[in-house]
N, CA, C and O atoms as a DFTB+ gen file, in Angstrom:
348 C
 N C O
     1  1     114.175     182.617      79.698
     2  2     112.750     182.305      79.710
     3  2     112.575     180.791      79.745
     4  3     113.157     180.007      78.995
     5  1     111.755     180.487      80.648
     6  2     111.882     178.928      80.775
     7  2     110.499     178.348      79.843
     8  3     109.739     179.150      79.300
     9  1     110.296     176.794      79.747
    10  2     109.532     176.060      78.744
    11  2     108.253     176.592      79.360
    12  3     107.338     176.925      78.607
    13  1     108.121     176.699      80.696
    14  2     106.644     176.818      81.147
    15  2     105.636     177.768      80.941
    16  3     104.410     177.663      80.899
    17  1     106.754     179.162      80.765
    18  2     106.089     180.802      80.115
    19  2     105.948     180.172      79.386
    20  3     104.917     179.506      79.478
    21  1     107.001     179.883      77.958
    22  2     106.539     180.065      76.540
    23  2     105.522     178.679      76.340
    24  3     105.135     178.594      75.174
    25  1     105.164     177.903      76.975
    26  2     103.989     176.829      76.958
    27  2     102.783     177.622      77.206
    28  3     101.961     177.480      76.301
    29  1     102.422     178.396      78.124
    30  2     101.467     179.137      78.629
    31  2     101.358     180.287      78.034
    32  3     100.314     180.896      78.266
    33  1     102.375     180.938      77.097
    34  2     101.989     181.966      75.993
    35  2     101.615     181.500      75.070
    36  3     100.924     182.145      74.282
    37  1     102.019     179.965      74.821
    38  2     101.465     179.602      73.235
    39  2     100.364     179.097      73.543
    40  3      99.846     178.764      72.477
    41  1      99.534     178.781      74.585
    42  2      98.676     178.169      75.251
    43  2      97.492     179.243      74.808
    44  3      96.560     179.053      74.027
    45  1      97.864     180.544      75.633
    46  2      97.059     181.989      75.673
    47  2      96.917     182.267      74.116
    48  3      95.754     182.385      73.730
    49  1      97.988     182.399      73.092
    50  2      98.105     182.364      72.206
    51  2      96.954     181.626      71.157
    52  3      96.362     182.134      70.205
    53  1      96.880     180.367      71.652
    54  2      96.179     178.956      70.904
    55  2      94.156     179.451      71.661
    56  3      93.132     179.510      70.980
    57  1      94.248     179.623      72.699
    58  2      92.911     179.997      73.149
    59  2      92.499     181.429      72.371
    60  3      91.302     181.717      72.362
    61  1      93.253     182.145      71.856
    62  2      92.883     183.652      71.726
    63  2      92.079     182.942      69.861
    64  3      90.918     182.888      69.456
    65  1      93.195     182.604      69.332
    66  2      92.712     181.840      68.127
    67  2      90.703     180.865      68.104
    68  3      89.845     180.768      67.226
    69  1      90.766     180.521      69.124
    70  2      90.156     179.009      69.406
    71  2      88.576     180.135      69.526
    72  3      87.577     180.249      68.815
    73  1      88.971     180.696      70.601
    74  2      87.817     181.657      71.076
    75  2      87.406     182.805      69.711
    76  3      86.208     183.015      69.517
    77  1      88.255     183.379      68.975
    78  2      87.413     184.072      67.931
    79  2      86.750     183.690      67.033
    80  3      85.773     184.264      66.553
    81  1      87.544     181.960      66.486
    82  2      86.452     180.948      65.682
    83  2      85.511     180.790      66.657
    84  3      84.518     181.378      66.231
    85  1      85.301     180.389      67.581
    86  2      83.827     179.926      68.071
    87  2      83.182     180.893      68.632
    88  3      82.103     180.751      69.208
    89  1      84.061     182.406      68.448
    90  2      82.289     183.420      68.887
    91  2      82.804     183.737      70.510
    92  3      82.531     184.728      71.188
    93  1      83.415     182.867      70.783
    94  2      83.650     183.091      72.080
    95  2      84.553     183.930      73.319
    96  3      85.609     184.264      72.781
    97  1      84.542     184.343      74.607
    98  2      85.704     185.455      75.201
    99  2      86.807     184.129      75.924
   100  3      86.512     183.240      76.723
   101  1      88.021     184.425      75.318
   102  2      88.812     183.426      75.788
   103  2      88.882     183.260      77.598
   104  3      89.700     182.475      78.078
   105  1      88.360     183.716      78.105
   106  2      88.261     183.015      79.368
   107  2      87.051     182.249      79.255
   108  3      87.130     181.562      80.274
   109  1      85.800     181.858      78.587
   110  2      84.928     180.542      78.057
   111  2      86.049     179.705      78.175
   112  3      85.916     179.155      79.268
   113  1      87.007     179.339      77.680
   114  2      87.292     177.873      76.936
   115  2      88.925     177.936      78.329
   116  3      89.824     178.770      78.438
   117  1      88.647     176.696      79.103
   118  2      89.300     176.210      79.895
   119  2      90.387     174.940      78.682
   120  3      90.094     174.508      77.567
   121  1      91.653     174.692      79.559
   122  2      92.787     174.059      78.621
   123  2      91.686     172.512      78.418
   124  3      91.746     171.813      77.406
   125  1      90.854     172.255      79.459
   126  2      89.840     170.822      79.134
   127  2      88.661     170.616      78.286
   128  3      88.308     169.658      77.599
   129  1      87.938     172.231      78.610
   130  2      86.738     172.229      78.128
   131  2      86.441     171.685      76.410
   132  3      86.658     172.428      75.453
   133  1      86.015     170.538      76.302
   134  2      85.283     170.465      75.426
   135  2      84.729     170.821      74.112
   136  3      83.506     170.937      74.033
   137  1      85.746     171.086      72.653
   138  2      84.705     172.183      71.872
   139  2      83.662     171.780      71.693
   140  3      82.857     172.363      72.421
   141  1      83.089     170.836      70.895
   142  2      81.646     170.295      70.564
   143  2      81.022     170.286      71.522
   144  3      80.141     171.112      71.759
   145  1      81.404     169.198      72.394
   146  2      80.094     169.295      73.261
   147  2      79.844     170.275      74.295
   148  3      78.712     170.398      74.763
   149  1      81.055     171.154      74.783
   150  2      80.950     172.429      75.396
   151  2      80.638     173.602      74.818
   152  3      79.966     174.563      75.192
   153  1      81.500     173.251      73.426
   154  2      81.156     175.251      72.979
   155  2      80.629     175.326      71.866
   156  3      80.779     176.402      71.288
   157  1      79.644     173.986      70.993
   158  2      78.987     173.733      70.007
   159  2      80.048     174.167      68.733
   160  3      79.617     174.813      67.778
   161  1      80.896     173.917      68.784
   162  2      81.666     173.739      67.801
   163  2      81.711     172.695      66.218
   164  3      82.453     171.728      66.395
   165  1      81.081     172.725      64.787
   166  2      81.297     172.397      64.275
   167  2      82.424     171.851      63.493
   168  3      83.582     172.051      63.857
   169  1      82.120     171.129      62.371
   170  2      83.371     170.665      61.768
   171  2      83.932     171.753      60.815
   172  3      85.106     171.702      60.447
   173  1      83.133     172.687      60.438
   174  2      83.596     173.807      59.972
   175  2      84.444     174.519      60.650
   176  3      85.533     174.844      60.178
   177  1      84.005     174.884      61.969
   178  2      84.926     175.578      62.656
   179  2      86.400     175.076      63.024
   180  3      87.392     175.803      63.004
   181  1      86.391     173.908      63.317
   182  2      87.432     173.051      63.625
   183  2      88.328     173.390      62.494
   184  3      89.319     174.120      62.503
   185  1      87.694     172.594      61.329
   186  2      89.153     173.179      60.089
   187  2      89.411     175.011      60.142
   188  3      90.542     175.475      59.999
   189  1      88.462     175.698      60.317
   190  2      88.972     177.225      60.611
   191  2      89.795     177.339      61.212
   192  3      90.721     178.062      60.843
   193  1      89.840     176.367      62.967
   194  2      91.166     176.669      63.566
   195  2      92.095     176.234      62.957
   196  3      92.933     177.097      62.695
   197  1      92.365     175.047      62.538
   198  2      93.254     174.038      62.034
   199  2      93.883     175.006      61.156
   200  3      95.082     175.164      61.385
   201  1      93.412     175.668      60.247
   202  2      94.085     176.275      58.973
   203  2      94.527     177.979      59.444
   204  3      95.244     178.681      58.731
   205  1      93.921     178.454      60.813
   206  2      94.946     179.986      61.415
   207  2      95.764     179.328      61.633
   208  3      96.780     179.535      60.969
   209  1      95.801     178.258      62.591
   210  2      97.159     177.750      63.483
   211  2      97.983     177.374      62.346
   212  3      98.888     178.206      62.305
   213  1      98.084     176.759      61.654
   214  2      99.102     176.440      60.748
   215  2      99.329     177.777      59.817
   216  3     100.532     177.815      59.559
   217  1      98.733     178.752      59.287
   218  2      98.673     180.341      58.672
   219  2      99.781     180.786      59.990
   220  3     100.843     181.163      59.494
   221  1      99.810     180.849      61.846
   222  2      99.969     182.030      62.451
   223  2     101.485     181.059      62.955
   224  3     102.251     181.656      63.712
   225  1     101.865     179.635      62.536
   226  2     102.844     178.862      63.111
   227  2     103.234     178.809      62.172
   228  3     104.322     179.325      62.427
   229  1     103.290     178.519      60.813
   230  2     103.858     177.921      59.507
   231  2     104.528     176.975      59.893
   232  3     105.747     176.830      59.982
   233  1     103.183     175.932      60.262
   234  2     103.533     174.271      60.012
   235  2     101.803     173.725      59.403
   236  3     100.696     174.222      59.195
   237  1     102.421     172.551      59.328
   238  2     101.155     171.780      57.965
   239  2     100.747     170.922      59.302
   240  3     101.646     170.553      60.057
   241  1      99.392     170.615      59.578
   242  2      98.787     169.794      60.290
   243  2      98.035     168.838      59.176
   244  3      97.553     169.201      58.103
   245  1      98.072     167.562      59.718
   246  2      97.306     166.982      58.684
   247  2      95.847     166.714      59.073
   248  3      95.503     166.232      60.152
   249  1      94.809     167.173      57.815
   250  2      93.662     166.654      58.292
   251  2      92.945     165.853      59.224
   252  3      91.930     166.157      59.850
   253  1      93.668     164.672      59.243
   254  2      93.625     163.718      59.703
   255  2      93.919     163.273      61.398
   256  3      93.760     162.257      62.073
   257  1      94.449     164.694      61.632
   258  2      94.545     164.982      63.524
   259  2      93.112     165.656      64.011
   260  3      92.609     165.543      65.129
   261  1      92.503     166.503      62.694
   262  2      91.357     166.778      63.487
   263  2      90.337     166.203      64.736
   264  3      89.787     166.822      65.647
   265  1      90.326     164.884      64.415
   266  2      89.099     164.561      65.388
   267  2      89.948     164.092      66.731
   268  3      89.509     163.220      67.481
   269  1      90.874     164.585      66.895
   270  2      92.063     164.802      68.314
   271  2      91.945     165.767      68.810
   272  3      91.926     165.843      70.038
   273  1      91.827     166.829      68.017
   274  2      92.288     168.386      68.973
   275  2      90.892     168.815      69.458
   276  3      90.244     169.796      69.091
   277  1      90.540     167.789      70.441
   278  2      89.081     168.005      71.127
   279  2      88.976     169.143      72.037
   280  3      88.022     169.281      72.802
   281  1      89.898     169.912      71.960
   282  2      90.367     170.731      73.821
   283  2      91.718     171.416      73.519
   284  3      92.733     170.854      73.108
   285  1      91.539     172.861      73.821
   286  2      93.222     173.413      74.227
   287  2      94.082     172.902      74.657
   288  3      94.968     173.732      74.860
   289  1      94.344     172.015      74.917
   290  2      95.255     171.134      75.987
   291  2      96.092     169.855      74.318
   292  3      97.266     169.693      73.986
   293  1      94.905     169.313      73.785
   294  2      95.298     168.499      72.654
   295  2      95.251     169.136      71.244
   296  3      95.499     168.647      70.142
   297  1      94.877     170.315      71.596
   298  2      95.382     171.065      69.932
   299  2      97.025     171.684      70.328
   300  3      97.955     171.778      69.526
   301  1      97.046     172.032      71.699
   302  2      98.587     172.888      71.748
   303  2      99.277     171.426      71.686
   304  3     100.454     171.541      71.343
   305  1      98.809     169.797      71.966
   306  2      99.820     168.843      72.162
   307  2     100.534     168.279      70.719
   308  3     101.549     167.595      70.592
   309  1      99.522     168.881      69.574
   310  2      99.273     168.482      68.576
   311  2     100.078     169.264      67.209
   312  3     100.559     168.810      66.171
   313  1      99.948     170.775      67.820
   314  2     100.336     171.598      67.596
   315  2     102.357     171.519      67.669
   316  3     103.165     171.390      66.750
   317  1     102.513     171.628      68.784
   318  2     103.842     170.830      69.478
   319  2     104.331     169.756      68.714
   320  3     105.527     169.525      68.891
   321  1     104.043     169.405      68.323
   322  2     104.387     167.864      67.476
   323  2     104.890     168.542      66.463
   324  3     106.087     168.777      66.294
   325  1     103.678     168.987      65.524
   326  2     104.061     169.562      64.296
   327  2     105.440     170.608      63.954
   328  3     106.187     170.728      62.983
   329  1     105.325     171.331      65.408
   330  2     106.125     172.417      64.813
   331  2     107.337     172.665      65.449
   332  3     108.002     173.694      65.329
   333  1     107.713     171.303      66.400
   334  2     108.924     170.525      67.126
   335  2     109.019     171.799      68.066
   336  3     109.702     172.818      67.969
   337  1     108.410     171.524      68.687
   338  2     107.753     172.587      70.390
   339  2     108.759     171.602      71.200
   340  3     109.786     172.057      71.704
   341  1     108.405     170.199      71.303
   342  2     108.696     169.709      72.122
   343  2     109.954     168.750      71.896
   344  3     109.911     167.534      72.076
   345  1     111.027     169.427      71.496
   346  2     112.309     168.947      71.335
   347  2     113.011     167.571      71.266
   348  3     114.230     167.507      71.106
């Protein structure tokens, strides 16, 4: 299985999460789109994701990345970091 499936399952994976906090059907939320200003996403919701993803990965994100993971694209980059995705 090469890096690009399991990038694009944890990807599908990270949207399936993203989309039930915000109410939303994971084909809404593109790897760019925007939470706040696209999918009215609060700061509440944000720590909701923040705290499955680290519950469904068992890794610790620090608070302090929140106002980064603006978009699927920089929560999976972020995500990756934490939980040495990216070797």
């Amino acid at each position: 299985m090469t890096t690009a499936i399991n990038k694009q399952e944890q990807l599908d994976e990270i949207r399936e999460i993203v989309a039930e906090v915000l109410e939303l059907e994971p084909e809404e939320i593109s790897e760019t789109s925007l939470f706040v200003e696209e999918h009215e996403a609060d700061s509440l919701r944000a720590i909701e994701i923040l705290a499955r993803l680290e519950k469904k990965y068992k890794v610790e994100i620090p608070q302090s990345e929140l106002p980064k993971m603006v978009n699927l694209t920089e929560v999976y980059n972020i995500l990756a970091q934490h939980a040495g995705w990216l070797g």
